[in-house]
FIKOLZA-1660 file (N, C-alpha, C; in steps of 0.1 Angstrom, whole numbers, plus 5000, padded with zeros to 4 digits):
% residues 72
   i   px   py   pz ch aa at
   1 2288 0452 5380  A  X  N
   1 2275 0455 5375  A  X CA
   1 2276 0464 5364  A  X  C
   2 2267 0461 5352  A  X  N
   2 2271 0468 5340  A  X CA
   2 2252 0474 5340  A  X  C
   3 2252 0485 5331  A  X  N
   3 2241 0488 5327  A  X CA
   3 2236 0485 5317  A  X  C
   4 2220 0483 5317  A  X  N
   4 2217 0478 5307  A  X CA
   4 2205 0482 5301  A  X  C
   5 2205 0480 5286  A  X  N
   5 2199 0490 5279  A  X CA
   5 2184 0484 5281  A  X  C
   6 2173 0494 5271  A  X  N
   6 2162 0493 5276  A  X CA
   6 2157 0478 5269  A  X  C
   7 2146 0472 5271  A  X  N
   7 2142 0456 5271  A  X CA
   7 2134 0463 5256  A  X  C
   8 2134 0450 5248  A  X  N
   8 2121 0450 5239  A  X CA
   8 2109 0445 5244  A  X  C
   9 2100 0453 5237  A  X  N
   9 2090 0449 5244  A  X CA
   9 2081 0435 5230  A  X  C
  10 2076 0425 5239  A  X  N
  10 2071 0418 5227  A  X CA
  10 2060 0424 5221  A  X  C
  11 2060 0410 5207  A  X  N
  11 2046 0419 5199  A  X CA
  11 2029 0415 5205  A  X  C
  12 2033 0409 5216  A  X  N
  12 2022 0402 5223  A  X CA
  12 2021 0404 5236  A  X  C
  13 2011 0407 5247  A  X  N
  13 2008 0411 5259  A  X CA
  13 1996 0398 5261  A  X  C
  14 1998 0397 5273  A  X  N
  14 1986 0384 5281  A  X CA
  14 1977 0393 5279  A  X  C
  15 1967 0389 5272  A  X  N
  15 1949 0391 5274  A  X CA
  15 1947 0404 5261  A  X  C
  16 1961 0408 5254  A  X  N
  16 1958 0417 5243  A  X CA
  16 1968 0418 5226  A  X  C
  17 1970 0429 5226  A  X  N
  17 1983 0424 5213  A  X CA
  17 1983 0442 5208  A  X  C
  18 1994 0439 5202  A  X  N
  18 2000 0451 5198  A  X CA
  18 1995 0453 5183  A  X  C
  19 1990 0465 5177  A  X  N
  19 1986 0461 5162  A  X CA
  19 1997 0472 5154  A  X  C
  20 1994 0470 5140  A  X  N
  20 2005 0474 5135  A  X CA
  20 2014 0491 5138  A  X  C
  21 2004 0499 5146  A  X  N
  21 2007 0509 5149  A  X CA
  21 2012 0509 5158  A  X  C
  22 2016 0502 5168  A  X  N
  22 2027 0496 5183  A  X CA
  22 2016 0497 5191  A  X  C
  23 2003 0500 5188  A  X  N
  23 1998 0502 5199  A  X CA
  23 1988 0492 5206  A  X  C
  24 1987 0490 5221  A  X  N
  24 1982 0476 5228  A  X CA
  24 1964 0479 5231  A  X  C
  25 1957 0468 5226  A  X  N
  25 1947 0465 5228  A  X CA
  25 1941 0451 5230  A  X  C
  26 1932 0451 5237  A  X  N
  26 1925 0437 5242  A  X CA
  26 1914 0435 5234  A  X  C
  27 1912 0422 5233  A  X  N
  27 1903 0415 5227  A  X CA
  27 1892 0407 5234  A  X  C
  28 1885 0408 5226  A  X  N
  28 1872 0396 5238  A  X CA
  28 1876 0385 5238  A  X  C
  29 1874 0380 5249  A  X  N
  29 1874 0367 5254  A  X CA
  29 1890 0362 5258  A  X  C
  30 1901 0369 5253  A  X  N
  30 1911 0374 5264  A  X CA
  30 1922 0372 5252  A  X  C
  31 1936 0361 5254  A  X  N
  31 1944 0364 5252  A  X CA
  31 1943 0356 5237  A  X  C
  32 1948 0366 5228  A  X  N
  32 1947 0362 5215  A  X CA
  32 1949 0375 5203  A  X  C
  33 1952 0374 5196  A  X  N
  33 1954 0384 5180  A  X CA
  33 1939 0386 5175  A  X  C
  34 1931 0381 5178  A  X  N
  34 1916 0381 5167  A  X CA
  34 1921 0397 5164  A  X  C
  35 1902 0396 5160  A  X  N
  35 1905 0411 5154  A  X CA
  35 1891 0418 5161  A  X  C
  36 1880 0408 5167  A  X  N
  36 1870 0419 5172  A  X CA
  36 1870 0426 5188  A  X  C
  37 1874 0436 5186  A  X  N
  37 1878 0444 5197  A  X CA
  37 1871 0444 5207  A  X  C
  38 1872 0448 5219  A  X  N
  38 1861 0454 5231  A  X CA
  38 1853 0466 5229  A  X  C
  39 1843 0467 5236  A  X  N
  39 1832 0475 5235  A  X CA
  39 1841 0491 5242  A  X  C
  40 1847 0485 5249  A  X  N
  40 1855 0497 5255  A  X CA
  40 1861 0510 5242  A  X  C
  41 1871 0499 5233  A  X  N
  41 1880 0502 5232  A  X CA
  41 1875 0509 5214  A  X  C
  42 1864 0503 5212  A  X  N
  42 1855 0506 5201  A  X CA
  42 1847 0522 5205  A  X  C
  43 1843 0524 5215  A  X  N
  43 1838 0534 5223  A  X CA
  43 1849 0546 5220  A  X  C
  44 1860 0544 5224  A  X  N
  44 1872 0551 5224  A  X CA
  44 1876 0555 5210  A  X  C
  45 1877 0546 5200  A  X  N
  45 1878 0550 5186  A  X CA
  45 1864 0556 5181  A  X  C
  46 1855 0551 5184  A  X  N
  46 1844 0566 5178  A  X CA
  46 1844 0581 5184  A  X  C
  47 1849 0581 5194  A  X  N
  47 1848 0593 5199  A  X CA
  47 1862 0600 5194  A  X  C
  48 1871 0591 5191  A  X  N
  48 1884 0599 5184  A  X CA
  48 1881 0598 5167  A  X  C
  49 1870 0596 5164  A  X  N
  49 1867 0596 5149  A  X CA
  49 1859 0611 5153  A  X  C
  50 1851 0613 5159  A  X  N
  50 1840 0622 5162  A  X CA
  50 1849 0636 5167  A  X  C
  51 1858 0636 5173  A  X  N
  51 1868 0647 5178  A  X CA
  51 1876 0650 5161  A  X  C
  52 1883 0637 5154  A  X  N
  52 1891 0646 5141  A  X CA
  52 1878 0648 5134  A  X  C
  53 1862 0651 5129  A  X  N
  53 1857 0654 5122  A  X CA
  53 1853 0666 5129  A  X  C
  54 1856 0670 5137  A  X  N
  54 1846 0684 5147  A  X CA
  54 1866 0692 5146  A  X  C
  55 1872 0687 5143  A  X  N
  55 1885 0697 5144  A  X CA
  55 1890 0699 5127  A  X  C
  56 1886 0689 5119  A  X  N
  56 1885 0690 5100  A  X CA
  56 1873 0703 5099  A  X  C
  57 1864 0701 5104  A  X  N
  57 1855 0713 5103  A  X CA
  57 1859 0728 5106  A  X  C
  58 1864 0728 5115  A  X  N
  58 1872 0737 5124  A  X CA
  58 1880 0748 5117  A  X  C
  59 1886 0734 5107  A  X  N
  59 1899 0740 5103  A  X CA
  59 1892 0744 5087  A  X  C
  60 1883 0739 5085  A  X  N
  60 1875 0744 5075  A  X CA
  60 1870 0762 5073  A  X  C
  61 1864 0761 5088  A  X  N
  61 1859 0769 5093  A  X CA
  61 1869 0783 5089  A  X  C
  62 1881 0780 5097  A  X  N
  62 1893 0788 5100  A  X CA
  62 1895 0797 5084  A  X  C
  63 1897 0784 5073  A  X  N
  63 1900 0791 5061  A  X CA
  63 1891 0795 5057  A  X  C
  64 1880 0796 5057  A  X  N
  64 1870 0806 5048  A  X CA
  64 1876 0820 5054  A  X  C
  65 1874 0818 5073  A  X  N
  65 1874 0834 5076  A  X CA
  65 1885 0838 5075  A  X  C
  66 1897 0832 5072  A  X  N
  66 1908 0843 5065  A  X CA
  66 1911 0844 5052  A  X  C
  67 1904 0833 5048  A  X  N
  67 1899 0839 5027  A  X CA
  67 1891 0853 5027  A  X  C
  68 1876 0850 5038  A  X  N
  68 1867 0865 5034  A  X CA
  68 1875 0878 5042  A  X  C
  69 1888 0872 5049  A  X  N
  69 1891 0886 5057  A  X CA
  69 1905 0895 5042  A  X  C
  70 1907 0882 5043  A  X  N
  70 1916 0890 5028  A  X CA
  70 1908 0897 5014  A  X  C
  71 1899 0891 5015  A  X  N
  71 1890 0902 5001  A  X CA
  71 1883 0917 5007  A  X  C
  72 1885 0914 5021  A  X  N
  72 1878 0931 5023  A  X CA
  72 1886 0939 5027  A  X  C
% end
């Protein structure tokens, strides 16, 4: 018995697919490449759009108060 190394994984999964960033998502109506996503998965990407705009601000925020802390 020999060991063996780790498997590739395909670029295709039953009922979803891998897009160019390696990462797996499903599509409506099941197994296929399309491109119009699930409601789920759509849900999930606005709220990760809405989290980097509230942490861009943030960091906005951050530099002013150590711009006005350096002038006084």
């Amino acid at each position: 018995m020999g060991i063996s190394g780790p498997k590739s994984r395909p670029n295709s999964v039953e009922g979803g697919f891998v897009d160019q960033n390696g990462l797996r998502g499903f599509v409506e109506g099941g197994v296929g490449t399309g491109t119009k996503t699930s409601p789920a998965l759509e849900k999930i990407r606005t709220e990760i759009r809405h989290v980097c705009a509230e942490r861009a601000e943030n960091i906005r925020i951050l530099e002013y108060l150590e711009k006005v802390r350096k002038e006084v």
